[in-house]
mmCIF file as Biopython writes it, N, C-alpha, C and O atoms, coordinates in Angstrom:
data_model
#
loop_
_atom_site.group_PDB
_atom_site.id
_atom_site.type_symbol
_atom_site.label_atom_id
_atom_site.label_alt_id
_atom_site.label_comp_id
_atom_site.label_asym_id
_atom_site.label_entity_id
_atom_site.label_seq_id
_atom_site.pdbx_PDB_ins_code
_atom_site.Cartn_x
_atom_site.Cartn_y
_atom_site.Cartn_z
_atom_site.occupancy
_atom_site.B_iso_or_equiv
_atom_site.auth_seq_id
_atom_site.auth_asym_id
_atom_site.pdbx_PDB_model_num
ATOM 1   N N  . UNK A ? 1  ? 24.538 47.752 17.392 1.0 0.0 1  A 1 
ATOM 2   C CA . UNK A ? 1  ? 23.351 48.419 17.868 1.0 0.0 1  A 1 
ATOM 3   C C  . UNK A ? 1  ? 23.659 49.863 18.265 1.0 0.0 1  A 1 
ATOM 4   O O  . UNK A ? 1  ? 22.721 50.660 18.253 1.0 0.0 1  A 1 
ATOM 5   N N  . UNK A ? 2  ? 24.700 50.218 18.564 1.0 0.0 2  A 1 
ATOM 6   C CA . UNK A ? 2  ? 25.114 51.254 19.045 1.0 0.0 2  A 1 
ATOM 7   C C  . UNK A ? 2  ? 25.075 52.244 18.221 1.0 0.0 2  A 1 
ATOM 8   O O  . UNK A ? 2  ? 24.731 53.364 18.600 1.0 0.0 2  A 1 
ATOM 9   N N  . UNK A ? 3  ? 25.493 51.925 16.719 1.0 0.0 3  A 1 
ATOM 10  C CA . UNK A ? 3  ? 25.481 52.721 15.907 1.0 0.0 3  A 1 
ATOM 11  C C  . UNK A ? 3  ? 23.795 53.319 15.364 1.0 0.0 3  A 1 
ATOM 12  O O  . UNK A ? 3  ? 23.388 54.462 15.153 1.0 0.0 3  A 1 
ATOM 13  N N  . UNK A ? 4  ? 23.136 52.015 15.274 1.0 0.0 4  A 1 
ATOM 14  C CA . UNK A ? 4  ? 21.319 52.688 15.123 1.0 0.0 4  A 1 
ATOM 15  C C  . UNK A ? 4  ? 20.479 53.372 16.083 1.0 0.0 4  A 1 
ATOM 16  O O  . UNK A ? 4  ? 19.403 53.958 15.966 1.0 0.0 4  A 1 
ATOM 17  N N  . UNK A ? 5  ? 21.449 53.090 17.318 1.0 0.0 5  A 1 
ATOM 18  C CA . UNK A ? 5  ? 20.213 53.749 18.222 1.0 0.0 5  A 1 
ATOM 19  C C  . UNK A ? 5  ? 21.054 54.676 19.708 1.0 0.0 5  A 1 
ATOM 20  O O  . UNK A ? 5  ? 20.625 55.162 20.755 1.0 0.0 5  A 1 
ATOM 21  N N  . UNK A ? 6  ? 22.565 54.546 18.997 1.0 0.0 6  A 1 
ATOM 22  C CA . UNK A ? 6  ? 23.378 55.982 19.998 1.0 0.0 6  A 1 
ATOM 23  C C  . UNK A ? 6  ? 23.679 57.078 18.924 1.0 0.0 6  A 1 
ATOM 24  O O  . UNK A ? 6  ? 24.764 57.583 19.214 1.0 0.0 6  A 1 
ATOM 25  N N  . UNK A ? 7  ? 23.176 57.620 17.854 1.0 0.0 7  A 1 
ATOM 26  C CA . UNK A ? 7  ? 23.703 58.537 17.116 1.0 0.0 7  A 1 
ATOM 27  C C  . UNK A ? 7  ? 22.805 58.962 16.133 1.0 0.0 7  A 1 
ATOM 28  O O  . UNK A ? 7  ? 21.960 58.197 15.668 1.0 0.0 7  A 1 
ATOM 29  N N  . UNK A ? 8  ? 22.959 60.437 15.689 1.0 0.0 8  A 1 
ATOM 30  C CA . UNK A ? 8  ? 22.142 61.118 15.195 1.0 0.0 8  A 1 
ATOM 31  C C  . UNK A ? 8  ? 21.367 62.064 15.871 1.0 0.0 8  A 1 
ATOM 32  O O  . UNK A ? 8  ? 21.345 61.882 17.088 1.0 0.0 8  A 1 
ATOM 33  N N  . UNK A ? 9  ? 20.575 63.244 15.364 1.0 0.0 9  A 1 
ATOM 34  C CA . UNK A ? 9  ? 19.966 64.365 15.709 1.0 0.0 9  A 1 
ATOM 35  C C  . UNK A ? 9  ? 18.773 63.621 16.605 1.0 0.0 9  A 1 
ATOM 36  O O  . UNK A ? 9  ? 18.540 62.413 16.572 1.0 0.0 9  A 1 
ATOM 37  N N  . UNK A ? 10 ? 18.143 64.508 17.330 1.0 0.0 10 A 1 
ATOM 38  C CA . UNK A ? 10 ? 17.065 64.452 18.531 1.0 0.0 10 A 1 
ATOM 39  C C  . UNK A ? 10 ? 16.069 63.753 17.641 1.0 0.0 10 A 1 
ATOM 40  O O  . UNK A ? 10 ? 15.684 62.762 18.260 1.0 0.0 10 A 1 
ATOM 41  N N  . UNK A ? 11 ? 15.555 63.817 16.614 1.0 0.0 11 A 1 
ATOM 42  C CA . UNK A ? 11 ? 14.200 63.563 15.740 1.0 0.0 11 A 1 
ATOM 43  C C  . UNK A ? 11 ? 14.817 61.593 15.433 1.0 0.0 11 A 1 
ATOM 44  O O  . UNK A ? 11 ? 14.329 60.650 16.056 1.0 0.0 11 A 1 
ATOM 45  N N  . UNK A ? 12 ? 15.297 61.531 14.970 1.0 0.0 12 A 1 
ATOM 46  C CA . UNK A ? 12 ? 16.138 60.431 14.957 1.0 0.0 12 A 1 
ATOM 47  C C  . UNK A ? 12 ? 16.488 59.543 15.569 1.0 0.0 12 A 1 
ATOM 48  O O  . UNK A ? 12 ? 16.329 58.437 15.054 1.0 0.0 12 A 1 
ATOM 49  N N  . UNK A ? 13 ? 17.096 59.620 16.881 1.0 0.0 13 A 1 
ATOM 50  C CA . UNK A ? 13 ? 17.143 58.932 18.258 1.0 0.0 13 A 1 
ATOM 51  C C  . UNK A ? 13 ? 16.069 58.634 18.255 1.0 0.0 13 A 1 
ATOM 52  O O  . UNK A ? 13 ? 15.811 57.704 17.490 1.0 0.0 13 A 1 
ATOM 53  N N  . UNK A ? 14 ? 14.882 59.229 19.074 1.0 0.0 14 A 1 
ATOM 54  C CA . UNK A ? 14 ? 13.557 58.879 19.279 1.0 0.0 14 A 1 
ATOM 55  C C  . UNK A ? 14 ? 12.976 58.161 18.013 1.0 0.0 14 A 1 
ATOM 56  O O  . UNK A ? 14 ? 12.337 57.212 18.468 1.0 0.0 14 A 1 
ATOM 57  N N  . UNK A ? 15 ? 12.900 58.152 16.883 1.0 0.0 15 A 1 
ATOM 58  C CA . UNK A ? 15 ? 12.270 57.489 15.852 1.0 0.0 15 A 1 
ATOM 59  C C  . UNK A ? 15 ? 12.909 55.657 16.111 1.0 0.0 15 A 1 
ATOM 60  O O  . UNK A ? 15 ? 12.262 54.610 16.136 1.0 0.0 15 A 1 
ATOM 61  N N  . UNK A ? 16 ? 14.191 55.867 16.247 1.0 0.0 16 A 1 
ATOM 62  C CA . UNK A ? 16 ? 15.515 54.428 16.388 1.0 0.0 16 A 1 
ATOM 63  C C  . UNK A ? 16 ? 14.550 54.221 17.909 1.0 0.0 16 A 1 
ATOM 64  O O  . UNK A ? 16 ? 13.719 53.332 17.725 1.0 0.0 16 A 1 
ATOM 65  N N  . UNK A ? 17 ? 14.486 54.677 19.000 1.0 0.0 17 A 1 
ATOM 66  C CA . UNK A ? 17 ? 14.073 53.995 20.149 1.0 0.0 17 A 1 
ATOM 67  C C  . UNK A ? 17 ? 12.739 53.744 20.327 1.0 0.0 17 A 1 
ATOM 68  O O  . UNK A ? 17 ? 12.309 53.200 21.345 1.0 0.0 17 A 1 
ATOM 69  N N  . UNK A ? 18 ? 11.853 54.203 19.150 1.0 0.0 18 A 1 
ATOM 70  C CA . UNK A ? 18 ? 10.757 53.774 19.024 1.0 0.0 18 A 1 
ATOM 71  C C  . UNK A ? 18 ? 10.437 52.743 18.135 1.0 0.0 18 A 1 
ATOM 72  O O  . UNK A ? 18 ? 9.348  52.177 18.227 1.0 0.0 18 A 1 
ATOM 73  N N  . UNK A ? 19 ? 11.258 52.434 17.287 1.0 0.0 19 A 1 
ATOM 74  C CA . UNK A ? 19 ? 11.641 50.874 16.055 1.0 0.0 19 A 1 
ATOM 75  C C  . UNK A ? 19 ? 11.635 50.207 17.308 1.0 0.0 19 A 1 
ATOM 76  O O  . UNK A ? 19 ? 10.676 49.607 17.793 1.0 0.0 19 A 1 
ATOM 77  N N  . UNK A ? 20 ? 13.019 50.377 17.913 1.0 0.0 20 A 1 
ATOM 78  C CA . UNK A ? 20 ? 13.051 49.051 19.071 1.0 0.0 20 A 1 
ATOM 79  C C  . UNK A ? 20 ? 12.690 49.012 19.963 1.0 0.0 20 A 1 
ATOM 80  O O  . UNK A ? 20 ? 13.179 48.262 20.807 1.0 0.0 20 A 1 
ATOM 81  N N  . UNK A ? 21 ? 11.729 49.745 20.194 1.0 0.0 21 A 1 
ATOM 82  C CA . UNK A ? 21 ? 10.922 49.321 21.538 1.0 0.0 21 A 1 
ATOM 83  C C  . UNK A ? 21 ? 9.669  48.380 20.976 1.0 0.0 21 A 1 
ATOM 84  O O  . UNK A ? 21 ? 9.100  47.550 21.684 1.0 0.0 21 A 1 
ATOM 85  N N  . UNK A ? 22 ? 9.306  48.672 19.467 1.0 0.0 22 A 1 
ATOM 86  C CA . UNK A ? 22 ? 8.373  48.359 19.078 1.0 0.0 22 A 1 
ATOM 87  C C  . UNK A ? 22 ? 8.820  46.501 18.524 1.0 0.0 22 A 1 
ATOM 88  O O  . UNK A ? 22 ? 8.076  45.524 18.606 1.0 0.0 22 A 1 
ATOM 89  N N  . UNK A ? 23 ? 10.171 46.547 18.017 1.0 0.0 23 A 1 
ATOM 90  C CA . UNK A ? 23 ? 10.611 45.191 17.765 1.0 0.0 23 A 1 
ATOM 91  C C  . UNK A ? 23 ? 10.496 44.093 19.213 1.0 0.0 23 A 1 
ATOM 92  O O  . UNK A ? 23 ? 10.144 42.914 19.238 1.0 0.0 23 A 1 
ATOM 93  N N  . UNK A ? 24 ? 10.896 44.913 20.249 1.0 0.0 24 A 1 
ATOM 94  C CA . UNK A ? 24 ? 11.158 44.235 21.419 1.0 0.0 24 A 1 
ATOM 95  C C  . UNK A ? 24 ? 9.505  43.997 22.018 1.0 0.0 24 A 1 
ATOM 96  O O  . UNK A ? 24 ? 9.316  43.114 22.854 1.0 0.0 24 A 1 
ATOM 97  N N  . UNK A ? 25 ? 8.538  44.711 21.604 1.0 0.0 25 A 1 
ATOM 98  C CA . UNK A ? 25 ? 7.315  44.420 22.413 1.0 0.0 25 A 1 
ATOM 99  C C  . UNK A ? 25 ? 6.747  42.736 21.427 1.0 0.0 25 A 1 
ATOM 100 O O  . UNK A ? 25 ? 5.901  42.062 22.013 1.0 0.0 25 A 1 
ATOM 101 N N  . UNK A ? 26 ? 7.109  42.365 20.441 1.0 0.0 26 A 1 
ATOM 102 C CA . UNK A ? 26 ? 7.069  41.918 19.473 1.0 0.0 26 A 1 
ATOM 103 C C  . UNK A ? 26 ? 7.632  40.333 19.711 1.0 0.0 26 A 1 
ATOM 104 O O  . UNK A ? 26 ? 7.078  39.268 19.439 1.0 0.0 26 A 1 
ATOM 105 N N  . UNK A ? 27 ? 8.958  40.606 20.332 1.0 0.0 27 A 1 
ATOM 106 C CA . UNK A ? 27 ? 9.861  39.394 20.306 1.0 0.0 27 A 1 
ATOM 107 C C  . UNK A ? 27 ? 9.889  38.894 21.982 1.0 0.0 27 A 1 
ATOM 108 O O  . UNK A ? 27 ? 9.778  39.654 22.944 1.0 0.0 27 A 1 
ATOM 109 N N  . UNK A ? 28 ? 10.084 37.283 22.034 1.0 0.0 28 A 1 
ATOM 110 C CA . UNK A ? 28 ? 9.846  36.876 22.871 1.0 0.0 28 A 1 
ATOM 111 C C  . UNK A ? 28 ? 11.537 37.143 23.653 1.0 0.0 28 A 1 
ATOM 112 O O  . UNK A ? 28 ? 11.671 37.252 24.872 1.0 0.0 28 A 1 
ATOM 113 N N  . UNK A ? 29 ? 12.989 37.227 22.416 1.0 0.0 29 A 1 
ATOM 114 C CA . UNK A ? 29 ? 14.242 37.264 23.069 1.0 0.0 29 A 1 
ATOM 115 C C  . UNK A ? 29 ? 14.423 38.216 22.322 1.0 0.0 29 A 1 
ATOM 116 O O  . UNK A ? 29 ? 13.802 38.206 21.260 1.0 0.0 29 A 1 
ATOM 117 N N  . UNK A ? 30 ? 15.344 39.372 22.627 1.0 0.0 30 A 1 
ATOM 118 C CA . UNK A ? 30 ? 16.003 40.004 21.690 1.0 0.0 30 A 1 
ATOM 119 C C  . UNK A ? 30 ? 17.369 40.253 21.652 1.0 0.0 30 A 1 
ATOM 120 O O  . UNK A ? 30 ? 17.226 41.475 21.674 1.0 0.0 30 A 1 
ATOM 121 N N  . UNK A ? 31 ? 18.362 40.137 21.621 1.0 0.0 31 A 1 
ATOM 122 C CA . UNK A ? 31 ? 20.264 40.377 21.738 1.0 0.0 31 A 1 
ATOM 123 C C  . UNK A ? 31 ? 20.682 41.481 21.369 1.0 0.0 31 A 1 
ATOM 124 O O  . UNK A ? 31 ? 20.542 41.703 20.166 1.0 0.0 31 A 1 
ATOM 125 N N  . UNK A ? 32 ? 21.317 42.541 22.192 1.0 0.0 32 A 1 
ATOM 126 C CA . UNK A ? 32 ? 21.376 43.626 22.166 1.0 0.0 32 A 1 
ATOM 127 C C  . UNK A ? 32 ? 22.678 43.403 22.629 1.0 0.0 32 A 1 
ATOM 128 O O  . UNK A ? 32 ? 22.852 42.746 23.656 1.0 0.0 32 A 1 
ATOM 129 N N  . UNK A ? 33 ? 23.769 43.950 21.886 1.0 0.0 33 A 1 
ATOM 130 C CA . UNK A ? 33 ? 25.133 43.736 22.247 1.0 0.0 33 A 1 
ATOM 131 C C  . UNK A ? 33 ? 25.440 45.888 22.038 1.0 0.0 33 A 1 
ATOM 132 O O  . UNK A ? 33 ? 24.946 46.681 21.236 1.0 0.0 33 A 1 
ATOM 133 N N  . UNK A ? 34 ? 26.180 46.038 22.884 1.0 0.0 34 A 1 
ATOM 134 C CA . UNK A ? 34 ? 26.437 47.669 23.071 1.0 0.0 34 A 1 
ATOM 135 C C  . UNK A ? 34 ? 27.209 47.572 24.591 1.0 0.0 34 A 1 
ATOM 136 O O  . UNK A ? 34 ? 27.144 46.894 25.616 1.0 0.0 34 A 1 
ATOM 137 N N  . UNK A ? 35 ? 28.106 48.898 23.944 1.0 0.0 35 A 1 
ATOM 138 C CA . UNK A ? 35 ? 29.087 49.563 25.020 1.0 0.0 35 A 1 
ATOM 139 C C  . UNK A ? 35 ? 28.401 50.467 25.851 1.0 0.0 35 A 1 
ATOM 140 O O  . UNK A ? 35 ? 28.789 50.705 26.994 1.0 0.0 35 A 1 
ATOM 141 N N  . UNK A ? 36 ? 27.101 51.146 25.192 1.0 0.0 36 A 1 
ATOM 142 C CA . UNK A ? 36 ? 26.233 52.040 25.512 1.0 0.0 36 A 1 
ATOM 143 C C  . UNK A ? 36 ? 25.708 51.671 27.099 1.0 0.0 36 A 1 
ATOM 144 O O  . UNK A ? 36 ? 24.651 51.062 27.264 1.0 0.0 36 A 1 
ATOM 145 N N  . UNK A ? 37 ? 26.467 52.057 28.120 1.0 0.0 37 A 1 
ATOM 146 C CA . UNK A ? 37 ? 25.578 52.007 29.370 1.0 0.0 37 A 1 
ATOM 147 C C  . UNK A ? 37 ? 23.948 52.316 29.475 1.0 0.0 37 A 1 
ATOM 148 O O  . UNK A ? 37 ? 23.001 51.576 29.739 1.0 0.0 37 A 1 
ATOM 149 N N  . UNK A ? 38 ? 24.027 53.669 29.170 1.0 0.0 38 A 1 
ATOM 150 C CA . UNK A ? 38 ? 22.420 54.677 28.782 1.0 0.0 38 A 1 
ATOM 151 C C  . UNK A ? 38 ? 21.496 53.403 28.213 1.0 0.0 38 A 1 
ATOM 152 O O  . UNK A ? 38 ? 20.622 52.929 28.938 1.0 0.0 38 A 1 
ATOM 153 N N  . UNK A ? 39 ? 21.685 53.002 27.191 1.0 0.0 39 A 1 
ATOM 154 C CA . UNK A ? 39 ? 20.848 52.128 26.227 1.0 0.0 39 A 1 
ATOM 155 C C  . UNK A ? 39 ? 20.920 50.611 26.876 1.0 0.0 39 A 1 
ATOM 156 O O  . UNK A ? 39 ? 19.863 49.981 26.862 1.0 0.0 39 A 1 
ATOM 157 N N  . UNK A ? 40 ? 21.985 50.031 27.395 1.0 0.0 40 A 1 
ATOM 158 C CA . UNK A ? 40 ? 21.953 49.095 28.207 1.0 0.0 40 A 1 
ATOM 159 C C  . UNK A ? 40 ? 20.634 48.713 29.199 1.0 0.0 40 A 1 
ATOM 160 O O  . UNK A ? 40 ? 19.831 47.789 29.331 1.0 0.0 40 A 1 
ATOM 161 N N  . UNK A ? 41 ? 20.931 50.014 29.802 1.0 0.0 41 A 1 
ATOM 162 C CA . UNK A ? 41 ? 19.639 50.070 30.914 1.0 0.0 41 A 1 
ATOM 163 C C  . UNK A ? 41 ? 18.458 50.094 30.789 1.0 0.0 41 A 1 
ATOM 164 O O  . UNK A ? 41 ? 17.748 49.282 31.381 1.0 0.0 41 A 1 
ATOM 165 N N  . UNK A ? 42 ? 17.896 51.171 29.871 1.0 0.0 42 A 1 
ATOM 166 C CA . UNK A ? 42 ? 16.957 51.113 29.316 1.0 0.0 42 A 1 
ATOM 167 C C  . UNK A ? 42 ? 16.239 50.252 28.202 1.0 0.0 42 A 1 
ATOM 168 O O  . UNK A ? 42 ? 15.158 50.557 27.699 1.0 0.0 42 A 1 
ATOM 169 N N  . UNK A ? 43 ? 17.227 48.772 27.782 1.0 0.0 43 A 1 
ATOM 170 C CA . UNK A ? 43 ? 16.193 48.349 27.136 1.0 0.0 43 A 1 
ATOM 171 C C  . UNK A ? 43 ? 16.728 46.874 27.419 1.0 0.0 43 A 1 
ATOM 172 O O  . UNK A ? 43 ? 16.397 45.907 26.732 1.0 0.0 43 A 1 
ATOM 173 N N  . UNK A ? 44 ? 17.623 46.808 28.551 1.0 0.0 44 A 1 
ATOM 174 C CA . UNK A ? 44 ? 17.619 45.309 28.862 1.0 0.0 44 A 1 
ATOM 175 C C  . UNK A ? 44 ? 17.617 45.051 30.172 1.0 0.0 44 A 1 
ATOM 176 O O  . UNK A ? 44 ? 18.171 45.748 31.022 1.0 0.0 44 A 1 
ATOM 177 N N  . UNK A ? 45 ? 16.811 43.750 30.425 1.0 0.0 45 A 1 
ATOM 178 C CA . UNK A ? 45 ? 16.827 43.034 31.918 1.0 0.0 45 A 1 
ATOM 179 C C  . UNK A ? 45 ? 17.600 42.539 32.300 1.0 0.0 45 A 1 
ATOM 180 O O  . UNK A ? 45 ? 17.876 42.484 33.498 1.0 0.0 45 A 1 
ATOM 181 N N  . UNK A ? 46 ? 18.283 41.945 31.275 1.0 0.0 46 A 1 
ATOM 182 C CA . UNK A ? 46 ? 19.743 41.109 32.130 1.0 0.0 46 A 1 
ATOM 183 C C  . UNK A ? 46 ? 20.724 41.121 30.767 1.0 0.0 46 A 1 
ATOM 184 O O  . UNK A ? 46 ? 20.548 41.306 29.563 1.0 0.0 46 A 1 
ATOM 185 N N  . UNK A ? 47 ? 21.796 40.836 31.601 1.0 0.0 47 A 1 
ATOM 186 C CA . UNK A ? 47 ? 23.360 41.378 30.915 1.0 0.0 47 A 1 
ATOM 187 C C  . UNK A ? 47 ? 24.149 39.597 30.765 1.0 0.0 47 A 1 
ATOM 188 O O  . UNK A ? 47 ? 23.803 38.666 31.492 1.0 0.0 47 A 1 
ATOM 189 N N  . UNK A ? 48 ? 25.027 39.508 29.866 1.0 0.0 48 A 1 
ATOM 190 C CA . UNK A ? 48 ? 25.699 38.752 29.631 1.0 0.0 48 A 1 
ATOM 191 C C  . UNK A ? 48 ? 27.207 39.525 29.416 1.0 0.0 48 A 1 
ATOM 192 O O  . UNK A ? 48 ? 27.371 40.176 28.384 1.0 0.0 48 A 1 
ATOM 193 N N  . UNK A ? 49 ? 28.327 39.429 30.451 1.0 0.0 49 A 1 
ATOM 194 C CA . UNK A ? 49 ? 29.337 40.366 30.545 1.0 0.0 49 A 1 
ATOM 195 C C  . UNK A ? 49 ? 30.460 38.741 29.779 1.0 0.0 49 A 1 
ATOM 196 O O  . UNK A ? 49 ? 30.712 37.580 30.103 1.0 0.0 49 A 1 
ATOM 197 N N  . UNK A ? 50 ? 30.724 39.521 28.873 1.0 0.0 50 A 1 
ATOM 198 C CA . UNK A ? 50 ? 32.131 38.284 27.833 1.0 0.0 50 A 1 
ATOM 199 C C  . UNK A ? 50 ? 33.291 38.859 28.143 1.0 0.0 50 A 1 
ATOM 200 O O  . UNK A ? 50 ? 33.245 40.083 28.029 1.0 0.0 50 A 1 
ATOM 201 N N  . UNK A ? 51 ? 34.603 38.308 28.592 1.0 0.0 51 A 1 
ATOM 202 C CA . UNK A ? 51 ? 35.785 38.525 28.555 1.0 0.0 51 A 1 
ATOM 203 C C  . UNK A ? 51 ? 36.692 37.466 27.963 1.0 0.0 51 A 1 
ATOM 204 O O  . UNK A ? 51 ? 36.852 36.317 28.377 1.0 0.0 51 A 1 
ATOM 205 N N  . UNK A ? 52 ? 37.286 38.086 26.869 1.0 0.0 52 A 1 
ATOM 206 C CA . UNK A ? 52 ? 38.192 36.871 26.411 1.0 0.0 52 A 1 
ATOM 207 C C  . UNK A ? 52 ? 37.523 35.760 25.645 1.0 0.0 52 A 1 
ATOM 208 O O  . UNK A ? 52 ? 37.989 34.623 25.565 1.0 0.0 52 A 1 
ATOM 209 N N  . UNK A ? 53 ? 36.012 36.300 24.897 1.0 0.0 53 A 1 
ATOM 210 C CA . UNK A ? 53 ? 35.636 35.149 24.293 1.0 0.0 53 A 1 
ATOM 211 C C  . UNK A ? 53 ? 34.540 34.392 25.368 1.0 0.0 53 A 1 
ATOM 212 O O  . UNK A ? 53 ? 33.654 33.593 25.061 1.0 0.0 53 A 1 
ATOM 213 N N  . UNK A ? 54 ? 34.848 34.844 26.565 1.0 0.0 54 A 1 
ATOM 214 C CA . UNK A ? 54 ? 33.610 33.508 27.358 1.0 0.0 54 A 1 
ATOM 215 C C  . UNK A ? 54 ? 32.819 34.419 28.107 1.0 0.0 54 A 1 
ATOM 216 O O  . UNK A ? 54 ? 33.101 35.610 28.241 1.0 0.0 54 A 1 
ATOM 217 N N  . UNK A ? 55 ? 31.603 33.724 28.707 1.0 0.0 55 A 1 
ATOM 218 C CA . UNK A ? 55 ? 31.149 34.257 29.519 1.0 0.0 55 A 1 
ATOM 219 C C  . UNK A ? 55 ? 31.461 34.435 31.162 1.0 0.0 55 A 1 
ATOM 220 O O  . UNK A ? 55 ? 31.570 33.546 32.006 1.0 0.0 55 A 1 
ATOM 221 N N  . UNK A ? 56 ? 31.566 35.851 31.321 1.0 0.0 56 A 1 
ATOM 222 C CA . UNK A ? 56 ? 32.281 36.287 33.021 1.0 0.0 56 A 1 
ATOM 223 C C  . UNK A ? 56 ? 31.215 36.091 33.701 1.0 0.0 56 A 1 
ATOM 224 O O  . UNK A ? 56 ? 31.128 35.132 34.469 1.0 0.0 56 A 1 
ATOM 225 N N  . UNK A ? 57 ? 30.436 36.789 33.563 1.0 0.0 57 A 1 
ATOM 226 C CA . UNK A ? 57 ? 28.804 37.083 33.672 1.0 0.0 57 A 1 
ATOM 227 C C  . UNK A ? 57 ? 27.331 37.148 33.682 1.0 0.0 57 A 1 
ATOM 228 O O  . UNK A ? 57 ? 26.679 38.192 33.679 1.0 0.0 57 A 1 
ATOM 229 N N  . UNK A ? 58 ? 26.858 35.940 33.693 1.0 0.0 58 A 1 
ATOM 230 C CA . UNK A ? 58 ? 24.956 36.715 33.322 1.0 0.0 58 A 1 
ATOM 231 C C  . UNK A ? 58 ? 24.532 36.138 34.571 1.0 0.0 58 A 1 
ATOM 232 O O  . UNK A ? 58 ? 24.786 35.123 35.219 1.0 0.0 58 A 1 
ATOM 233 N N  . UNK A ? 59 ? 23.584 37.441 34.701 1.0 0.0 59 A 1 
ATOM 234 C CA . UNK A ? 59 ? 22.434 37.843 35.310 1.0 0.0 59 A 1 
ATOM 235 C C  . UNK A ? 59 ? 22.016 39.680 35.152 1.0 0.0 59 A 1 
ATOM 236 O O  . UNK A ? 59 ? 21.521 40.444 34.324 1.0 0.0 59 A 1 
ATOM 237 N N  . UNK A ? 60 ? 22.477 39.706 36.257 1.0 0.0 60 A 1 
ATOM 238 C CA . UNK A ? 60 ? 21.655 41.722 36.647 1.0 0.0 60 A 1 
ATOM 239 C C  . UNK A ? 60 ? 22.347 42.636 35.689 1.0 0.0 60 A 1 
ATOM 240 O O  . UNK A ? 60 ? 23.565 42.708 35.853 1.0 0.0 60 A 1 
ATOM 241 N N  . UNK A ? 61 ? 21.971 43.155 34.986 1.0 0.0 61 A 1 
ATOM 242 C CA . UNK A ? 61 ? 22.473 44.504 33.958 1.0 0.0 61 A 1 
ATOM 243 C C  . UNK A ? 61 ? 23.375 45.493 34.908 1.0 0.0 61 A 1 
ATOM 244 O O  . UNK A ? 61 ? 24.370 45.973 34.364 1.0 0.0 61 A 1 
ATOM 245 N N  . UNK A ? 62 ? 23.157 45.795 36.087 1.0 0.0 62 A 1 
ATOM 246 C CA . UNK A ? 62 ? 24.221 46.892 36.818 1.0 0.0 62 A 1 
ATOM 247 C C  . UNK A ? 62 ? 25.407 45.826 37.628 1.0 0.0 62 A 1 
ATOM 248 O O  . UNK A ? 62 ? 26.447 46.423 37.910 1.0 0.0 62 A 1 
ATOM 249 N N  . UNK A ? 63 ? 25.376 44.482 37.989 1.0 0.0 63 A 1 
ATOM 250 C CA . UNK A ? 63 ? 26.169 43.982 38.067 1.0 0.0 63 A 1 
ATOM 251 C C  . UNK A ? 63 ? 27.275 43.966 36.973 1.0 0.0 63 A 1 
ATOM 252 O O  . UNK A ? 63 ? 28.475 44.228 37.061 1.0 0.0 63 A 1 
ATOM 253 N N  . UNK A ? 64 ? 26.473 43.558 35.860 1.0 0.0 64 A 1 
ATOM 254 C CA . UNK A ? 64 ? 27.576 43.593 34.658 1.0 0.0 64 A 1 
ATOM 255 C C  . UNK A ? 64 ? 28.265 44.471 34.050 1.0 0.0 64 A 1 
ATOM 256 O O  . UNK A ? 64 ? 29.306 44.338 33.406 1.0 0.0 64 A 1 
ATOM 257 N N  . UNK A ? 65 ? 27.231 45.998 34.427 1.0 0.0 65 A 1 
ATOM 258 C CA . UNK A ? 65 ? 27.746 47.013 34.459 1.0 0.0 65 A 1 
ATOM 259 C C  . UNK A ? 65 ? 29.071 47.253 35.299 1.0 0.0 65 A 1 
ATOM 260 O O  . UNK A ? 65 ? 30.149 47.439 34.734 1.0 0.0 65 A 1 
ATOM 261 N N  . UNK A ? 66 ? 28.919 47.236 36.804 1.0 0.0 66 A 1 
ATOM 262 C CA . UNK A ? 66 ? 29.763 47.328 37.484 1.0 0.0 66 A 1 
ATOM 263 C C  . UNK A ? 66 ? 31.286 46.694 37.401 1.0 0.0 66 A 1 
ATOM 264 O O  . UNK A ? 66 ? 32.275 47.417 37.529 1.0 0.0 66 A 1 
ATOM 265 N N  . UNK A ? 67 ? 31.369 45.385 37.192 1.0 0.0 67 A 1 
ATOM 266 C CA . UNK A ? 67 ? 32.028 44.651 37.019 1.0 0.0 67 A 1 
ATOM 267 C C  . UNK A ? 67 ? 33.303 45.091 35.809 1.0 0.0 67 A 1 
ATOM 268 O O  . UNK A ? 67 ? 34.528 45.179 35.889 1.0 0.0 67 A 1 
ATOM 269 N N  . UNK A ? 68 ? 32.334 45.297 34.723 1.0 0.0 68 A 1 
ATOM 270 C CA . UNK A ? 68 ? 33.264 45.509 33.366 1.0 0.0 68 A 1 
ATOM 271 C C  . UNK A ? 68 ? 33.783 46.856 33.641 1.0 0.0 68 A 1 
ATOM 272 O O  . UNK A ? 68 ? 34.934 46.984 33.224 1.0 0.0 68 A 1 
ATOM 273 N N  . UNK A ? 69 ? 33.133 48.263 34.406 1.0 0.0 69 A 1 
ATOM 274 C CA . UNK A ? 69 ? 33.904 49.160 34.833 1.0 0.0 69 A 1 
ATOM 275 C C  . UNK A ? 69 ? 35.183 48.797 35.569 1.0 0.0 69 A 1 
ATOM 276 O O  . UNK A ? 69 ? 36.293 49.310 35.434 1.0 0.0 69 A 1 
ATOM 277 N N  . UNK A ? 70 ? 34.883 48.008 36.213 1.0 0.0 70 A 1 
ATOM 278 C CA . UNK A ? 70 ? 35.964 47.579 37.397 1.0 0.0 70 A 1 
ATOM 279 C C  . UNK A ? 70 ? 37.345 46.883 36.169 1.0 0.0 70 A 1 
ATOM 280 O O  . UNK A ? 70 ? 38.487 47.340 36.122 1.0 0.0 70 A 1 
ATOM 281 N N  . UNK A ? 71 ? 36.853 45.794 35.354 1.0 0.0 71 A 1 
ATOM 282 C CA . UNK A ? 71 ? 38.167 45.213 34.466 1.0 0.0 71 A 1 
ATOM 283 C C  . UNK A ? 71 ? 39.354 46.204 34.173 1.0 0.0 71 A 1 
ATOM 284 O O  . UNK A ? 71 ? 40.332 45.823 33.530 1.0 0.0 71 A 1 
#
């Protein structure tokens, strides 16, 4: 995901965050896997933080944030 919707010129970005905002108004789940903090936040409610294959983590997006800074 990172690659469709962290890269490219200004006209571009916005076109990519307007696809998926528009997929996501659409879908009841959507899976958004990214390193992208920025994009993290803005287009998810809750985080699933994996280490080693399992899950460390789910619930709050800045918890999981926090956490994986901390690893």
């Amino acid at each position: 995901m990172d690659e469709m919707i962290g890269v490219g010129d200004a006209r571009c970005l916005h076109k990519a965050h307007d696809r998926l905002e528009a997929i996501m108004a659409s879908a009841q789940i959507l899976v958004l896997a990214s390193h992208n903090e920025a994009i993290l936040r803005k287009f998810c409610n809750r985080a699933v933080l994996m280490e080693e294959g399992r899950v460390a983590l789910a619930g709050d997006v800045e918890d999981s944030l926090r956490r994986h800074v901390q690893a």
